[in-house]
C-alpha positions, 0 to 999 in steps of 0.5 A: 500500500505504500503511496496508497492515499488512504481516504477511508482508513477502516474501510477493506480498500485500503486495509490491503484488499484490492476490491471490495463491495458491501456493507462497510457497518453492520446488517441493513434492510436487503431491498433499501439499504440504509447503511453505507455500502462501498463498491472497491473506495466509494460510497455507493447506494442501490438505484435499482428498484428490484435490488435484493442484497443476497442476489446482488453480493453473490452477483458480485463474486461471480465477477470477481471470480471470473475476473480473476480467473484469468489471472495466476493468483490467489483469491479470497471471497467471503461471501457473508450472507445474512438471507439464510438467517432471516428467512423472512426478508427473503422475497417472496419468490424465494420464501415459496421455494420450500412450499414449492418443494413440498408439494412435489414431494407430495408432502403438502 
């Protein structure tokens, strides 16, 4: 990092990751978040009104993975989602996949 301007001394960027998207405190609301996230060293908010956090941060590492890829190095992804630990923030289309299981298995 040496020559490394640090805007943001606590955020990933410029604590030695080369890129970075998410939460930078804490959990949030996954459609609307209010808490500032950060794409790589800048502060971003959601525009798209269909944003849901899980799908968005797993989007994410799938470019990052592709993007580095390519390259002869090593990468790290931590990919924290808070989806599975509280069902009900999920959208509906994801809440009904358990019903929708059920019911094949006939189990409904």
């Amino acid at each position: 990092m040496a020559g490394r301007r640090e805007q943001h001394p606590q955020w990933p960027v410029d604590r030695g990751f080369e890129q970075y998207f998410g939460l930078i405190a804490g959990d949030d609301n996954y459609f609307k978040p209010v808490r500032q996230m950060a794409l790589e060293n800048e502060s971003c908010r959601p525009t798209d009104p269909d944003f849901y956090m899980t799908d968005v941060f797993g989007q994410k590492a799938v470019r990052y993975i592709d993007e580095y890829s390519k390259k002869p190095i090593s990468i790290l992804i931590c990919g924290i989602h808070g989806a599975p630990f509280a069902a009900s923030r999920a959208p509906r289309r994801y809440r009904e996949i358990p019903r929708q299981i059920s019911k094949r298995l006939g189990r409904a």
